[in-house]
Structure formats: C-alpha cells, structure tokens
C-alpha positions in Angstrom: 9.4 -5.0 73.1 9.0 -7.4 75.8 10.9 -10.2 73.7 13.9 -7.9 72.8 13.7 -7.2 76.5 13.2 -3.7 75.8 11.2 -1.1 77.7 9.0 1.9 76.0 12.0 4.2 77.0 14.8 2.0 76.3 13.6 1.9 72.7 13.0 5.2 72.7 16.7 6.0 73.6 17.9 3.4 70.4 15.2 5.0 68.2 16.3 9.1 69.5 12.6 9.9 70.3 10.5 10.6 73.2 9.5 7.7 75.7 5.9 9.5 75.4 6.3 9.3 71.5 6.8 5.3 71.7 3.7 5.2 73.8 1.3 6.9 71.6 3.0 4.1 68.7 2.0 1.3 70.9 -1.5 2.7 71.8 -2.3 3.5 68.2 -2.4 1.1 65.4 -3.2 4.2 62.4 -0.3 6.2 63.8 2.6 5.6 61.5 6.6 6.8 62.3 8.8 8.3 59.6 10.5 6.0 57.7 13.9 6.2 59.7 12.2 5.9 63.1 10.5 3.1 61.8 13.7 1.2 60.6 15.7 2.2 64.0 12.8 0.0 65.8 12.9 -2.7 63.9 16.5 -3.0 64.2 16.8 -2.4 68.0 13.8 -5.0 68.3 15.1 -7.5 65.7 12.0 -7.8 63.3 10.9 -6.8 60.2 9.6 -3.3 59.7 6.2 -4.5 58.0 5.0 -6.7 61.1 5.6 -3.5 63.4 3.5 -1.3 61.0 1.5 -3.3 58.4 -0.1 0.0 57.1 2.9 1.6 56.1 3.8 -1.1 53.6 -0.3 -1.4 52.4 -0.1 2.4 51.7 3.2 2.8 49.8 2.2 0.2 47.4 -1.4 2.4 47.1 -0.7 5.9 46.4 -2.4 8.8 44.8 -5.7 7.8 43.2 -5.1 4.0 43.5 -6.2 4.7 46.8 -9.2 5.2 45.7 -9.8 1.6 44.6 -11.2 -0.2 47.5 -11.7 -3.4 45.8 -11.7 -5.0 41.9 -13.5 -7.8 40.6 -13.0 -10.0 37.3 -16.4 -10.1 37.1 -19.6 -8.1 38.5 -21.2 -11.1 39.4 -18.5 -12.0 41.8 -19.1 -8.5 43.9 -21.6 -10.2 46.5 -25.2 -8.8 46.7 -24.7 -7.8 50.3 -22.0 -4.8 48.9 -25.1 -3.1 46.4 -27.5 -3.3 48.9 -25.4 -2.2 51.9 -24.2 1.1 49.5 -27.7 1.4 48.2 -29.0 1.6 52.5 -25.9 3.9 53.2 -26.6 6.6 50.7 -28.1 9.6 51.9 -27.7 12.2 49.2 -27.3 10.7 45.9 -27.9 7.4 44.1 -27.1 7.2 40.5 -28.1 3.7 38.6 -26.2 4.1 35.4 -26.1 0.6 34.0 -27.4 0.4 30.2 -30.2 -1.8 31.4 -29.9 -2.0 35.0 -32.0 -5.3 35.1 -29.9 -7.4 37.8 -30.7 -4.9 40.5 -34.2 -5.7 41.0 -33.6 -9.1 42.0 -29.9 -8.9 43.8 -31.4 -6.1 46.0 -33.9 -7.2 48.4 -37.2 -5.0 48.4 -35.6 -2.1 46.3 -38.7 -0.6 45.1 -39.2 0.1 48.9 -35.7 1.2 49.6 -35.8 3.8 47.0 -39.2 4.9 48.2 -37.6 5.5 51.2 -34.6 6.9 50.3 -36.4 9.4 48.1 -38.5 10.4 50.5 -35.4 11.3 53.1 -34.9 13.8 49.9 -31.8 11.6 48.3 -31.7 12.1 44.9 -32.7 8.5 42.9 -31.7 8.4 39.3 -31.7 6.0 36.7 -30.1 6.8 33.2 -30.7 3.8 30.8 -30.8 2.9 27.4 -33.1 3.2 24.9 -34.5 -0.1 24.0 -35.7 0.5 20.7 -32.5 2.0 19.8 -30.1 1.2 16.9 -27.1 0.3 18.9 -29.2 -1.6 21.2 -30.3 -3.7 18.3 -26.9 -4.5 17.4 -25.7 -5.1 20.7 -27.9 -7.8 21.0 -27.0 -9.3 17.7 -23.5 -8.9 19.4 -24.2 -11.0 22.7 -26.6 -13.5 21.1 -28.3 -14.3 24.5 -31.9 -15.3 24.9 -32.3 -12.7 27.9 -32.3 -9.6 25.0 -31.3 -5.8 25.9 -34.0 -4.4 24.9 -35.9 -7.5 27.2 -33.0 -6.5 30.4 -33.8 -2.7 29.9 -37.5 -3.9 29.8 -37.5 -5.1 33.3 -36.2 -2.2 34.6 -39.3 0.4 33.1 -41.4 -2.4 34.5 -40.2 -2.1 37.9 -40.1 2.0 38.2 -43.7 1.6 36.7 -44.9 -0.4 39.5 -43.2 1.9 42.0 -45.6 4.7 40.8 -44.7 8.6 41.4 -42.6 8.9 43.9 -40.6 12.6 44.4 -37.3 12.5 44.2 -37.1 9.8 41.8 -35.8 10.8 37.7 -35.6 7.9 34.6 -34.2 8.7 31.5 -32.5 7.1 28.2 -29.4 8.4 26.9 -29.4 10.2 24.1 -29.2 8.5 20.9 -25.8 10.3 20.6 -23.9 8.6 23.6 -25.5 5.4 23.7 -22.3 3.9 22.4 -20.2 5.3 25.5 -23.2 4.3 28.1 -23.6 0.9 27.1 -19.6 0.4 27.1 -19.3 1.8 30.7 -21.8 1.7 33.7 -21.6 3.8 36.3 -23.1 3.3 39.8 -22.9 5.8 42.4 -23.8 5.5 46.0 -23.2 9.2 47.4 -18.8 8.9 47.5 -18.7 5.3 46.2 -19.2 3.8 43.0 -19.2 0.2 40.9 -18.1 0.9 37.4 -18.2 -2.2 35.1 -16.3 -1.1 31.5 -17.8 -3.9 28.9 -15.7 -6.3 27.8 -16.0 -7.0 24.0 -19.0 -9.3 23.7 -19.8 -10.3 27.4 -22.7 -9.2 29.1 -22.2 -7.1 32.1 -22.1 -9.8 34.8 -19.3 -11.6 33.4 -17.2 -7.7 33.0 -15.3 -6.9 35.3 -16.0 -4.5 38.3 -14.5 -2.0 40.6 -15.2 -0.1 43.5 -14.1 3.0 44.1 -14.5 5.3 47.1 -13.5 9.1 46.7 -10.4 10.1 48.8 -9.9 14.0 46.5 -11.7 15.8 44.1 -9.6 14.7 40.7 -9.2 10.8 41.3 -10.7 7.9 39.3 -14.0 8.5 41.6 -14.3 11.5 40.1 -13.2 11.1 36.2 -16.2 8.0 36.6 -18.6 10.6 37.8 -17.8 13.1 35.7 -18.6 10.7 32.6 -21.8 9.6 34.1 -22.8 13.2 34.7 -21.9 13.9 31.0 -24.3 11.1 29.8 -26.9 12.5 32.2 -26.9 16.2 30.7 -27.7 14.9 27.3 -30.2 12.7 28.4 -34.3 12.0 27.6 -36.7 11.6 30.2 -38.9 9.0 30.3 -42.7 9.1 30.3 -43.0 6.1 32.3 -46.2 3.8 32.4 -48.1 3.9 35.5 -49.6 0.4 36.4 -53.1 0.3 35.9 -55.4 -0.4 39.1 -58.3 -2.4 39.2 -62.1 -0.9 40.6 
C-alpha cells in the first residue's frame, strides 16, 4: 500500500469494503478475501494477485483430498529419518507399523525400542502387522528382488527387536494372513495417530527405493482414510504372534 501511495481506507474505498475489513487483511496472513476483492486490490495497488495472497493460489491448485497430501517422495529413502521419528514422538493415541518387514525402522529411529515403551505405557496403542517369513509369497518375493538382505532375513530383524523389548502392554505383533499377504507386501501402511507414510511397491524394488507419501487427514473419506481403511482390513484378518522372549542369563 505504501508504494501505490495508498492508505488502509483509500483501498478500501477502490476495493468497496470496510477500512476495518482491510486491516484485519493486513494483520492476518491465513485470512483470504473473495476472489473479486482480491483482484480489486491488486488492481488498485498494481501487483499481481498471488504476491498479495500466496495461499490462495497454493490452495486452489490443492483441493479436496489432495489436500491431504502433505508431501511425496520418489523414493522412501529420500523422506529424512528426522520425519518417522518426529511422527513416531508426536503420536499419542495410535501407531500402526504396517510395512511387510518393517526392518529399516530399527535403525532410522533412534532408541525405538524405548520410545515405544514409552508410548505404550502413556496407553497409545503400538501395532505391528508383518509378514509371515516362512510364507509362500514371501519366498517368491525374494526370488523376485534377488537381494542378499532376504525378506524373510528383513522381517527377521524385526521379531528380533520386539523380542528384546520383552512384554510390554499396549504393544500387538501379528502376520497377515496367508490370504492378504499379496495386498500387504504390495502396500505399507504407516500411521502416526492422523498421519501416515504409505509406500505402494514398485514392481521389483525393495521398499526404499518405492516411492512414499505422506498424508495427513483433513475429513473422514480422503486418501488418509481409504489407506487406513486397507490397513485395518489386513489387520482384522490377521495372526498373532507368539513372540520369543530373550533368554536371561543367572
């Protein structure tokens, strides 16, 4: 306003609005004017709309349920470690591990085994739905990726790790049934109370190098939702696990 030479009044006159209306647009940035008002302004101060009110252009191009995606990756290794573990610390109700082996957690996330302790113990709800690593299409899924690090090896570290932790209340493993282990191990699911990182497989890469997205609810029938909803699916039909408790030494 000051370089058109304009006052808070002036431009409301030009813009046919209240002097008090222009105020409240300068003194907050998330307050958006129609779409006429804003075009009025940026002709009687001679710029461009989208430098006046950024957000307005960010949200058209987002609508609906795309607003639900707060960021995409090519691929989950390019989602920095500081994202899991700062959705894994903000959780407070429900944290679903749904990756088909789950094995990269245990080493991106700093003491996890402690954070889920504690987590748990605050009475959020820790579950890991995995696959079954003596199952048929994990055999063939590793004939499929051909990698020394094996499935059954990946989903192997992660039985380890919820061995050591011990009992701990609050905390569920199980497989997927033998029926959906096709649909698991071609879409993780990882949910963080309303956020999640869902991976869909590509072909024959291994999870880090498919891609990644991160959603965050904004209703109750977006993509958030349709992700959860799969994951819950997988999770009805599911096998607990009798896991191994670590052996301690007299």
């Amino acid at each position: 306003m000051a370089s058109a030479g304009l006052s808070p009044r002036q431009l409301a006159l030009r813009v046919g609005v209240s002097g008090k209306t222009v105020e409240r647009w300068v003194a907050d940035e998330e307050l958006i004017p129609h779409a006429r008002n804003r075009e009025d302004a940026s002709a009687a101060l001679g710029v461009e709309a989208a430098m006046l009110w950024p957000k307005a252009v960010r949200d058209r191009l987002k609508t609906g349920s795309d607003q639900e995606i707060v960021r995409s990756y090519p691929y989950r290794s390019a989602c920095p470690s500081t994202v899991w573990g700062e959705l894994i610390s903000d959780a407070a109700d429900d944290l679903f591990f749904g990756g088909f082996t789950s094995y990269f957690l245990w080493s991106h996330v700093p003491a996890l085994p402690d954070v889920l302790r504690r987590k748990a113990a605050k009475g959020c709800r820790v579950r890991f739905l995995i696959g079954d690593p003596e199952g048929s299409v994990t055999t063939r899924r590793e004939e499929i990726e051909g990698v020394a690090m094996a499935v059954s090896t990946r989903i192997g570290t992660t039985l380890e790790q919820l061995s050591r932790m011990g009992p701990t209340e609050g905390l569920e493993a199980r497989f997927s049934a033998p029926s959906d282990a096709t649909n698991h191990i071609s879409l993780s699911v990882f949910r963080f109370d309303d956020e999640a990182l869902v991976t869909p497989h590509l072909a024959t890469q291994v999870g880090h190098d498919s891609p990644l997205l991160h959603l965050r609810r904004r209703g109750e029938q977006g993509m958030f939702h349709r992700f959860v909803e799969h994951a819950e699916e997988l999770w009805s039909r599911s096998v607990p696990i009798e896991l191994e408790r670590p052996a301690h030494s007299s």
